[in-house]
C-alpha positions as a printed Julia matrix, in Angstrom:
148×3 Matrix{Float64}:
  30.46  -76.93  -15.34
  28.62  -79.72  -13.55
  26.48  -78.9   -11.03
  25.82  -82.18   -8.71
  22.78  -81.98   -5.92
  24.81  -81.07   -2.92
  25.81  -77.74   -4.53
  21.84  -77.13   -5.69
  20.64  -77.97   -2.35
  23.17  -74.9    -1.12
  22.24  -72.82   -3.9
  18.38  -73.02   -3.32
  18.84  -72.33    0.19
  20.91  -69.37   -0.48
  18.4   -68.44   -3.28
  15.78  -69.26   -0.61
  17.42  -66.86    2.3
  17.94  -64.0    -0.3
  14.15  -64.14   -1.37
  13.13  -63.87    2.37
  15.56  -61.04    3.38
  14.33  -59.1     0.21
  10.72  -59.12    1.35
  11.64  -57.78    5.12
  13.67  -55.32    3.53
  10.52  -54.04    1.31
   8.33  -54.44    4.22
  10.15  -52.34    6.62
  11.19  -49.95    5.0
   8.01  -49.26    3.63
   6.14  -46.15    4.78
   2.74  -47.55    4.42
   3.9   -50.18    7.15
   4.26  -47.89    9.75
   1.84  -48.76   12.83
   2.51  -45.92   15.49
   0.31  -46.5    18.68
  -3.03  -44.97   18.69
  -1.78  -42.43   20.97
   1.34  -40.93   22.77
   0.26  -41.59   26.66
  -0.92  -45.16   25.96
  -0.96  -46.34   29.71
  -2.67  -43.04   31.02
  -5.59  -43.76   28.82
  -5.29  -47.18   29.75
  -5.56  -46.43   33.48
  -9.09  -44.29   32.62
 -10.79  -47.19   30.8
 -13.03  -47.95   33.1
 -14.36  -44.5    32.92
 -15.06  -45.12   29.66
 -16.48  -48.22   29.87
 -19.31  -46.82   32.35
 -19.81  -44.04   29.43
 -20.68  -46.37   27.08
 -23.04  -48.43   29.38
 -24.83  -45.38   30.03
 -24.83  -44.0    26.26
 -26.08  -48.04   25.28
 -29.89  -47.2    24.76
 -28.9   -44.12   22.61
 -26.43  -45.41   20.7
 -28.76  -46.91   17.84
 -30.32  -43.55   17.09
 -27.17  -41.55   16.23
 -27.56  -41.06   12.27
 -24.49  -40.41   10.1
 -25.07  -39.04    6.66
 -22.75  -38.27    4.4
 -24.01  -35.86    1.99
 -21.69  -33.23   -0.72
 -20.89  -30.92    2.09
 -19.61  -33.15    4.24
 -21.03  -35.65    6.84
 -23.99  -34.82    8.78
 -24.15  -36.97   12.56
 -27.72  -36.38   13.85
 -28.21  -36.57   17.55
 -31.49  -38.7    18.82
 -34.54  -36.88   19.98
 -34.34  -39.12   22.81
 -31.51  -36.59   23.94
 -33.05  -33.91   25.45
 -30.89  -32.3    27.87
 -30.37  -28.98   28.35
 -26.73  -28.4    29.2
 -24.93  -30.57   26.9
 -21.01  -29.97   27.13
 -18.88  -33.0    24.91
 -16.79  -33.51   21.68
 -16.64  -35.51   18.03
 -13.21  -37.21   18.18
 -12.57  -38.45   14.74
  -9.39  -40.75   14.61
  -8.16  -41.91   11.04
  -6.42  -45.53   11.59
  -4.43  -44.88    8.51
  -2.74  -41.4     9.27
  -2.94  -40.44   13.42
  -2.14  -36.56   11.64
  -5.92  -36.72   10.12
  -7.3   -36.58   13.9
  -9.33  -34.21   15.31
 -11.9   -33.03   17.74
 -14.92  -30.96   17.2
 -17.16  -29.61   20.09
 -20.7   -30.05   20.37
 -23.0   -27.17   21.33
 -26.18  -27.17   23.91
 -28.48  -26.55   20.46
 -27.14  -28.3    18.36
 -29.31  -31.17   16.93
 -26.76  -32.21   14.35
 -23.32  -31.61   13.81
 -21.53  -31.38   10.39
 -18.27  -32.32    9.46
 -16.88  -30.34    6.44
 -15.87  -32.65    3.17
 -12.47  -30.79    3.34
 -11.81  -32.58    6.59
 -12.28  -35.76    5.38
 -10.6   -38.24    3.21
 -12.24  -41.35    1.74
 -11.9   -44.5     3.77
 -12.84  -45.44    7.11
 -12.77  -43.47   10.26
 -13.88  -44.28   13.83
 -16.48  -41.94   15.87
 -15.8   -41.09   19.51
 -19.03  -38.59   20.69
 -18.54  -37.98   24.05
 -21.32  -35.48   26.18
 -21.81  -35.18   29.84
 -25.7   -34.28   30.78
 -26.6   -33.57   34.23
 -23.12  -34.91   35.8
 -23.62  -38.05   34.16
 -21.12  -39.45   30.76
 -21.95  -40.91   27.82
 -19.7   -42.71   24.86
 -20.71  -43.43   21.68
 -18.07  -45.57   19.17
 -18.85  -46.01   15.79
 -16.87  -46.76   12.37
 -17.6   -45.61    9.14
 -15.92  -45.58    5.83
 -16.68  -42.18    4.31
């Protein structure tokens, strides 16, 4: 059989087309290709950004002094001396980009001068820091990512 180029134009295109389709199928179905949003009630946390943006403004000057280690037991954030309030009340979110069922929260105490996160709780590879602490009616925000 003779194959003239009309009929190989047609069959690269259709060779073409089937290469395409193959990698969408792949893509989509693939589990490691699934972007969820970073959380459930999107536009209520939306509405509240401004809150948060006023948190971070007033956090800016201590936001260079937080100190992550990570050590064998787990990962050690130190809180700045500059800190030095006496009714502290806030949380550690920790939000995994990868995997949104590796989140989680951790309170912070009035004494506490560090805060460790056990190695159990973490996996390797990067996760972003939300410490948020009100001190005498006043918020703060501090964002940070790390890869652990």
């Amino acid at each position: 059989m003779k194959l003239n180029w009309g009929t190989s134009i047609v069959l690269a295109f259709i060779a073409f087309i089937s290469f395409i389709l193959y990698f969408v199928v792949i893509a989509s179905s693939d589990d490691r290709a699934n972007h969820d949003l970073v959380t459930e009630e999107y536009y209520k946390e939306e509405l509240a950004y401004q809150k948060e943006i006023d948190a971070m403004q007033n956090a800016q000057p201590l936001a260079e002094s937080f100190k992550y280690i990570p050590e064998e037991t787990g990962l050690i954030i130190e809180f700045p001396e500059a800190l030095d309030c006496k009714s502290i009340d806030g949380k550690v979110f920790l939000y995994r980009p990868s995997n949104k069922h590796l989140d989680f929260n951790l309170p912070i105490g009035k004494s506490d001068t560090h805060l460790l996160i056990p190695d159990k709780r973490l996996l390797d590879g990067r996760w972003d820091i939300k410490i948020f602490w009100t001190c005498l009616d006043k918020e703060y925000l501090v964002k940070k990512s790390i890869n652990y």
